[in-house]
C-alpha positions in Angstrom: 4.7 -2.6 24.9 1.6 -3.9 25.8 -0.6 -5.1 22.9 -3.6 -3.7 24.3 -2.9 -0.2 24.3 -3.0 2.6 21.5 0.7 3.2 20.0 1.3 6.5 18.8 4.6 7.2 17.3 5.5 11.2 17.0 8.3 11.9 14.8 11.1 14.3 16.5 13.2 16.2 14.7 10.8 18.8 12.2 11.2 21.5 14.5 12.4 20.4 18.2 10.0 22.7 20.3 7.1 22.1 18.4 7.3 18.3 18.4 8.5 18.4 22.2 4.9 20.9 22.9 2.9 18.2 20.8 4.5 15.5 22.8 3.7 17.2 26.6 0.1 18.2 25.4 -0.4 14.4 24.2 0.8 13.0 27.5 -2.1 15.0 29.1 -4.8 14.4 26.7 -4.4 10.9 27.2 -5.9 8.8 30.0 -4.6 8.6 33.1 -6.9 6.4 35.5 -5.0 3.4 35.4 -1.7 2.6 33.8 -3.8 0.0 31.8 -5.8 3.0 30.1 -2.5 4.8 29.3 -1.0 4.9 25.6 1.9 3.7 24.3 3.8 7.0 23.0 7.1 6.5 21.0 8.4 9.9 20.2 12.2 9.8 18.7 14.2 12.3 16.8 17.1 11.9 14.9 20.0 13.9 13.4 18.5 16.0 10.7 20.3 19.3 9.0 16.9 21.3 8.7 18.0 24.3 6.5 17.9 27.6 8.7 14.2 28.2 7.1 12.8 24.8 6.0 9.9 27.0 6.0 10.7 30.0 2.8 10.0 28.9 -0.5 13.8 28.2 -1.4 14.4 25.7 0.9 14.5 22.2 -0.4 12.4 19.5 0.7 13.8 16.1 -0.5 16.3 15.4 3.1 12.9 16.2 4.8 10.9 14.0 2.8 13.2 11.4 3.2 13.8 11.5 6.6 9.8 11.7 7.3 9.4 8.6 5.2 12.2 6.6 7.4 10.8 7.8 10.2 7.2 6.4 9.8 8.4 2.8 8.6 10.5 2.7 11.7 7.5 3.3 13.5 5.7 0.9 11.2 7.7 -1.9 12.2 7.3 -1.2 15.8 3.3 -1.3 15.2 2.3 1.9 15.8 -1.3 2.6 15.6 -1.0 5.9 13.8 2.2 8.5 13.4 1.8 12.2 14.6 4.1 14.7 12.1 4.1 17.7 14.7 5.2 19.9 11.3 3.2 21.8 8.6 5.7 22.1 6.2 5.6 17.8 6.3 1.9 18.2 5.8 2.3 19.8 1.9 3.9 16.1 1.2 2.0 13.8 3.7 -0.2 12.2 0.7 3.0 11.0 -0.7 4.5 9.7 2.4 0.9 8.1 2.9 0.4 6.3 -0.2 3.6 4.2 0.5 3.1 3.0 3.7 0.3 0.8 6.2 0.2 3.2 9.2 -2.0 5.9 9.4 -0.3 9.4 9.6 -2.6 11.6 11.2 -3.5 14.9 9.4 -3.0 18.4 11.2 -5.6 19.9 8.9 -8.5 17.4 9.4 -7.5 17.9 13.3 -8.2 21.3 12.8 -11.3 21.2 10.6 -12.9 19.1 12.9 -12.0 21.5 15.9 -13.2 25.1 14.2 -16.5 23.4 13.1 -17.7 22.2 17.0 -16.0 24.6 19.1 -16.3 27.8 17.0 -19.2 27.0 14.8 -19.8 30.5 14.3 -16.7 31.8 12.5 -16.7 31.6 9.3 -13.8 33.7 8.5 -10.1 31.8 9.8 -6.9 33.8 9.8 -3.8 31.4 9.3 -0.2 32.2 10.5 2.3 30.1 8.4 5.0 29.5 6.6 5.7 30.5 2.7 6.0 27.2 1.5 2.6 26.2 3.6 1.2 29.6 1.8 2.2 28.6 -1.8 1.1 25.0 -1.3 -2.5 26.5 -0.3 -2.6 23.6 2.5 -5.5 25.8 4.8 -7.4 26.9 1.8 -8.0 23.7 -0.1 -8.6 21.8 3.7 -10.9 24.7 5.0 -13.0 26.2 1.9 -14.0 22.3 1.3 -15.8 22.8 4.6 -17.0 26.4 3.6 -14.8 28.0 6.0 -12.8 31.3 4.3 -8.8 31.7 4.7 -7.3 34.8 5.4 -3.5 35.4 5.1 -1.2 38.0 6.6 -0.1 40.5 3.3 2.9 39.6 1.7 5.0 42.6 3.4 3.9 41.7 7.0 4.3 38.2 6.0 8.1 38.9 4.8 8.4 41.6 7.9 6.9 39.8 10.9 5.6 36.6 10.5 8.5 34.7 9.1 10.9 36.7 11.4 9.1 36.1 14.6 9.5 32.4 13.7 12.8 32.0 12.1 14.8 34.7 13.2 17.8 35.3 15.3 15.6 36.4 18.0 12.6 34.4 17.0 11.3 31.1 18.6 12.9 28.6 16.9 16.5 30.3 18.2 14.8 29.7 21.6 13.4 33.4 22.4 10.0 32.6 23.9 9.5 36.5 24.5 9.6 40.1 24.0 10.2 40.5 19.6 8.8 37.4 18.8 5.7 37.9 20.6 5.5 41.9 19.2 5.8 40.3 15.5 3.5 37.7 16.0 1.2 40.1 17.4 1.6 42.6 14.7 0.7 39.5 12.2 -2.6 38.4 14.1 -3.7 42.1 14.4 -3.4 42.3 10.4 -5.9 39.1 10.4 -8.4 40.7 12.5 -8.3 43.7 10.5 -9.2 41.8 7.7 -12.1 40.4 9.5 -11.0 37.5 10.8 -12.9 35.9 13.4 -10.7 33.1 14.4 -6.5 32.8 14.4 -5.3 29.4 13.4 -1.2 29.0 13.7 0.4 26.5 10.8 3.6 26.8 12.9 4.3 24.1 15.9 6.1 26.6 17.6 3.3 29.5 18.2 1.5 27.5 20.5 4.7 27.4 22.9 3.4 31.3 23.5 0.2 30.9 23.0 -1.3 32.2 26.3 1.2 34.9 26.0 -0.9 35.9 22.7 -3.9 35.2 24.6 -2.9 37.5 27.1 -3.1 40.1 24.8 -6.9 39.5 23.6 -5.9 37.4 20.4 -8.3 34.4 19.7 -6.2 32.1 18.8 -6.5 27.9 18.5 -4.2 26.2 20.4 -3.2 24.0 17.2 -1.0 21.5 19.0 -3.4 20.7 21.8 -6.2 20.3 18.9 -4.0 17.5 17.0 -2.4 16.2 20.4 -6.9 15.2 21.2 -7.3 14.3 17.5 -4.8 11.5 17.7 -6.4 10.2 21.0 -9.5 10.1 19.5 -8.8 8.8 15.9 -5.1 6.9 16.3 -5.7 4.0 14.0 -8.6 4.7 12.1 -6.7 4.2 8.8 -7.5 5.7 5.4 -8.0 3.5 2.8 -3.9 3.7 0.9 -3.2 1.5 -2.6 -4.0 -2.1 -2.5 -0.8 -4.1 -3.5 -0.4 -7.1 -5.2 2.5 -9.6 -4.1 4.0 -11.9 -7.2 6.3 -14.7 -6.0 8.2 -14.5 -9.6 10.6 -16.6 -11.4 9.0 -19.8 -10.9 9.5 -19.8 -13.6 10.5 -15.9 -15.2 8.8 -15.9 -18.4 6.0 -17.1 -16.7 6.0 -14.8 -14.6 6.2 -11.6 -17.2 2.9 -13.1 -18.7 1.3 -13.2 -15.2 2.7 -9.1 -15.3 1.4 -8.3 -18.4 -1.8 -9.4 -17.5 -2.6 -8.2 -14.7 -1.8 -4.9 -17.1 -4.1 -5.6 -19.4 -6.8 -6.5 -17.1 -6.7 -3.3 -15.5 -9.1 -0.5 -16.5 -6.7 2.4 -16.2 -6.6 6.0 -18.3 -3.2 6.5 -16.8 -0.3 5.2 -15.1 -2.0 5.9 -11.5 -4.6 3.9 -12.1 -3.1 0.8 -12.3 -2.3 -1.6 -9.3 1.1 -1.3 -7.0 2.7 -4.6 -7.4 5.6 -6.1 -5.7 7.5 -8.9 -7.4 10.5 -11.0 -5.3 12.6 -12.8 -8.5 13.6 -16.0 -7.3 14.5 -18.4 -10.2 16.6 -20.6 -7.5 13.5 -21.8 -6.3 13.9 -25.5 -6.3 12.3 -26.9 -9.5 8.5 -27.7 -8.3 7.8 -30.9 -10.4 11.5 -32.5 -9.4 10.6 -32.7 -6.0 7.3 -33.8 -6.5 8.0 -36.9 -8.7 11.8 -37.3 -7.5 14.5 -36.6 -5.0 14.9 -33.3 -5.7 14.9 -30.5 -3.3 12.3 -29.8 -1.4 11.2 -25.6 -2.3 8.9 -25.0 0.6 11.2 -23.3 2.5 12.2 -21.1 -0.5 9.0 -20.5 -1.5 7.7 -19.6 2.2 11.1 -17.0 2.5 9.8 -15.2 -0.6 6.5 -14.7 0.1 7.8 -13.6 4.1 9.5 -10.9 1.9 6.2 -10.2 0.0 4.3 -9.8 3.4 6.8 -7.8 4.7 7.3 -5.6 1.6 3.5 -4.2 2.4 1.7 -6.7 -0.3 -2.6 -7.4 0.5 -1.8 -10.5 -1.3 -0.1 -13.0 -2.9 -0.1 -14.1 -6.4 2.0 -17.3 -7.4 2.1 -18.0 -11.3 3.5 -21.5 -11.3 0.8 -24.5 -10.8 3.4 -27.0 -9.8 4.1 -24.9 -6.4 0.4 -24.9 -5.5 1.1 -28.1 -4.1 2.9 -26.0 -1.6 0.7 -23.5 -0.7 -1.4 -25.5 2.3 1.9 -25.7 3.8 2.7 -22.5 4.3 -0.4 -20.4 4.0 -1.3 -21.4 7.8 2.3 -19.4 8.9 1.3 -15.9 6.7 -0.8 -12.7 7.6 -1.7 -12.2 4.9 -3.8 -14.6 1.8 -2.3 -16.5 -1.2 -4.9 -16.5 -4.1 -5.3 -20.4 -5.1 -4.9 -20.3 -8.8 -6.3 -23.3 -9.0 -9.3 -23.0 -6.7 -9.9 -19.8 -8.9 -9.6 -21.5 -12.3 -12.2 -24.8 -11.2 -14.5 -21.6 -10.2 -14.2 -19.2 -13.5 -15.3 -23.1 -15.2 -18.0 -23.5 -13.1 -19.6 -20.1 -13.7 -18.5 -19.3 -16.8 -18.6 -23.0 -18.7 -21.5 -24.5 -16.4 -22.4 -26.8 -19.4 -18.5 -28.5 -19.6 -18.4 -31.7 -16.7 -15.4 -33.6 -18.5 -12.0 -31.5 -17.8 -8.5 -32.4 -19.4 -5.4 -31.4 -17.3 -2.2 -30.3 -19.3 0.5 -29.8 -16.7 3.4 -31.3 -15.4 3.9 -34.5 -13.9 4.7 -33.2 -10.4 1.4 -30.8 -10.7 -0.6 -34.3 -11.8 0.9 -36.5 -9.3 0.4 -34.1 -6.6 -3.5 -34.8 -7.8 -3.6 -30.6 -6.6 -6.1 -30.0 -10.1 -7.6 -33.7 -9.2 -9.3 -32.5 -6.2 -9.8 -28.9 -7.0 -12.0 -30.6 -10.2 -13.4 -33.4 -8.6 -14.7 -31.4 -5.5 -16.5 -29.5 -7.7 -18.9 -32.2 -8.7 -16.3 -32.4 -12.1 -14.4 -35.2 -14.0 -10.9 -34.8 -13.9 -9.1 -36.4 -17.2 -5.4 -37.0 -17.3 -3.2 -37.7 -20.6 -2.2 -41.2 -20.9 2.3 -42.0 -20.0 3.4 -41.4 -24.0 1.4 -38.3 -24.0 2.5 -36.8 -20.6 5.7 -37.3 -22.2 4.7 -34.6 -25.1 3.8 -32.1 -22.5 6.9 -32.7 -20.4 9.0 -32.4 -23.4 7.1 -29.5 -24.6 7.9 -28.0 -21.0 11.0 -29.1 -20.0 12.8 -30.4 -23.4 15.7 -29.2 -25.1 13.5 -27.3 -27.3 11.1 -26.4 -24.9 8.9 -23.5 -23.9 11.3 -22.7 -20.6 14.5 -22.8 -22.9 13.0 -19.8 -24.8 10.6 -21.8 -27.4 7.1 -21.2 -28.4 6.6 -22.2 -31.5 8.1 -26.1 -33.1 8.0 -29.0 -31.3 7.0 -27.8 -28.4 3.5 -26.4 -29.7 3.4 -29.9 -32.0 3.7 -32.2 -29.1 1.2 -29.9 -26.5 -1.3 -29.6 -29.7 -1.1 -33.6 -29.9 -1.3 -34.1 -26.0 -4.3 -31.7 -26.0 -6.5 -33.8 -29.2 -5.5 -37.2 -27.1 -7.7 -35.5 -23.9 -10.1 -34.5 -26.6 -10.9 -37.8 -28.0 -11.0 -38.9 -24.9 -14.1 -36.6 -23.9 -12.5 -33.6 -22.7 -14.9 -30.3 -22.8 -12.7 -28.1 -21.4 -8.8 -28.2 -20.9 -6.7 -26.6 -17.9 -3.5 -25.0 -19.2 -1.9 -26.2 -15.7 1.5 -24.9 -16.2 2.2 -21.1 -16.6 4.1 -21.8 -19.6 1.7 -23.3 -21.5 0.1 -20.0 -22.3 3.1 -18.5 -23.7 1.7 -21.8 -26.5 -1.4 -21.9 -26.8 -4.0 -19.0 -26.0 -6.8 -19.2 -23.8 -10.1 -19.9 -26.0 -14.3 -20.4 -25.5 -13.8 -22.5 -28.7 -10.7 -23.4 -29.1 -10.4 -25.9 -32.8 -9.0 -29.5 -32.1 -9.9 -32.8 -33.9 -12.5 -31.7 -35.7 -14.6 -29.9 -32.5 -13.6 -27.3 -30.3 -13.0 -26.9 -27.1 -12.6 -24.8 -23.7 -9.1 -23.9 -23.5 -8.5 -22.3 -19.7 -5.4 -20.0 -19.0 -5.1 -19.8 -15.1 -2.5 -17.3 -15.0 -5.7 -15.2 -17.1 -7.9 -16.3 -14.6 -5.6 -15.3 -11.8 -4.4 -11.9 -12.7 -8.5 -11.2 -13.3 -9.1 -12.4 -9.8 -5.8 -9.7 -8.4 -7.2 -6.9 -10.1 -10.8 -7.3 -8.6 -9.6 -7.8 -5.4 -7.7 -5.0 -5.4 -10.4 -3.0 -6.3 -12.6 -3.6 -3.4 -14.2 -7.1 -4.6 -14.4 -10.1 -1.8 -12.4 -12.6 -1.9 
């Protein structure tokens, strides 16, 4: 494919002659000049079992759905610009196909809307021809009354009689009859819509556009709907609708860190229900090398394991990518470079919550572990801020290691005993020692002490700083709409 051209995928299969009519009428809406100017159009059909009349009310949806949905991430994943679904009935469910995937799917209705309101701005009143389960679903009424336009339906006998027949019968279109009872149905249908003071005919069936000069040959005006979406998608393929922002969490580095980062980004979400909250994507890896090993010893090295997870995150649709560990933000510059798409720098994001929040505090005590310290990753994000960075001393590193790492530690499942004893001690050493505010540099440290303005230790307080807090803030106003 040539990069510089439009891709349009159209998805095959929803009704053969309909999709194949969308197809021919798109290859001659698009330019022509030069093979340069031409589009890239992808149209592929599968096996699908459409049910005899995917169009009544009884038929079931979910194969259709599902097949749809495969469909567009296939075309997804071949870069399409935008994805034509040459079907009504798929358009009563496009908004859930939509909302779970990048690619704009372009909607019949808009198409349609847009046509009716420049080429016939003087009909007000729009007969429809389609399906019982388009009917029920009210897909013309709630698209054209929101631009004032009224929606007249065939009645429910003529409907039952004519329409559906003329369509779905054994001599209707979809069997392949492109004449003689299928045209005298659908005539008798579009004659009940003028009667009822229609101005304007408007199929919601692919396939009456096949005969639509035969209907025009009979005085009907009637919209040639697949030539009006076949323009449409030259004119607006990739112009994509805004769809759920979605946060990427490289996780079990390490797990119950990562629950905490989960539960608040919850919490830090305004939300009256379930929908309001943020689409998250979390790849579990606990066999991540350990971080601080490698860092201060011969162990493994985890860039490659941490690059793999977040690949998966990038290709699993995620905006962004959130990693709750400090330790593996030494990391980060090395892979960030060879990713589409940004990780948020914990770090970068706690120095700046100090700085704006906590202007008054220049001394700042570090609590993480040694690998995070000797990486000198918090050194530089403090010190380039005009800020004093202050370390614990060797026997007081110790404390937070053990409180960490040790037997009874916070990642064997403690929070509460030695492990708080020894952080609490670690944290009055960087007190006396001038410390205004203290960095909780490893995730787990939250889980043991909570994130405070004034925070009691040795007699004064202090600033305690929770960057997974800070972090999970930052996701949730990025993903709604804030810069980064």
């Amino acid at each position: 494919m040539n990069p510089q051209r439009k891709r349009i995928g159209i998805i095959g299969g929803l009704g053969a002659l309909g999709a194949a009519d969308i197809f021919f009428k798109l290859v001659q809406a698009t330019p022509s000049a030069s093979g340069r100017d031409q589009y890239d159009l992808m149209f592929e059909q599968r096996p699908f079992d459409e049910p005899e009349a995917a169009g009544s009310d009884e038929a079931s949806l979910t194969a259709r759905k599902l097949y749809v949905f495969d469909m567009v991430r296939h075309f997804e994943a071949r870069q399409a610009d935008a994805v034509l679904l040459p079907c009504f009935i798929s358009h009563t469910f496009l908004d859930e196909i939509a909302g779970e995937v990048r690619v704009p799917l372009l909607d019949m209705r808009d198409a349609l809307v847009s046509h009716v309101q420049r080429r016939h701005p003087e009909a007000r009143r729009i007969g429809v021809l389609t399906s019982d389960r388009v009917r029920r679903h009210r897909l013309f009424e709630i698209a054209f009354e929101r631009a004032g336009l009224a929606v007249i339906q065939p009645a429910p006998d003529l409907q039952r009689t004519a329409l559906m027949p003329a369509i779905y019968g054994a001599n209707g279109i979809k069997s392949g009859h492109l004449q003689g009872e299928a045209i005298d149905l659908l005539e008798a249908a579009c004659r009940s819509l003028l009667d009822q003071g229609a101005e304007l005919i408007v199929p919601g069936f692919t396939e009456i556009p096949i005969v639509i000069e035969a209907l025009r040959e009979r005085g009907l005006p009637i919209v040639d709907s697949n030539r009006v979406y076949a323009g449409h998608a030259v004119t607006d393929a990739g112009n994509t609708k805004a769809r759920p922002f979605k946060v990427g969490v490289v996780g079990g580095v390490g797990p119950a860190a990562t629950a905490d980062f989960m539960r608040k980004i919850v919490l830090n979400t305004t939300a009256a229900r379930d929908q309001d909250h943020i689409k998250i994507v979390v790849e579990q890896n606990p066999q991540i090398p350990d971080r601080t090993a490698n860092l201060i010893g011969d162990g493994p090295d985890p860039t490659v394991a941490l690059y793999a997870t977040c690949k998966k995150l990038e290709a699993g649709d995620a905006d962004l990518i959130a990693i709750p560990c400090n330790t593996a933000h030494a990391f980060v510059e090395r892979i960030q470079p060879y990713l589409s798409i940004p990780i948020v720098n914990m770090l970068h994001e706690t120095v700046r919550h100090l700085r704006e929040h906590h202007p008054g505090c220049r001394r700042v005590g570090l609590l993480a572990t040694s690998g995070t310290l000797g990486s000198r990753v918090y050194h530089e994000a403090v010190e380039g801020a005009g800020l004093e960075a202050i370390a614990p001393d060797e026997a007081n590193q110790a404390r937070v290691m053990n409180a960490i790492y040790g037997e009874k530690g916070v990642k064997a499942g403690y929070t509460e005993g030695e492990c708080r004893d020894d952080l609490m001690l670690a944290l009055a050493h960087l007190v006396e020692r001038g410390a205004q505010a203290v960095i909780l540099g490893c995730t787990e440290l939250p889980l043991l002490l909570a994130q405070s303005a004034a925070f009691p230790v040795a007699r004064t307080h202090v600033v305690l700083l929770d960057p997974t807090d800070i972090l999970a803030r930052k996701c949730v106003a990025l993903a709604h709409g804030d810069s980064p």
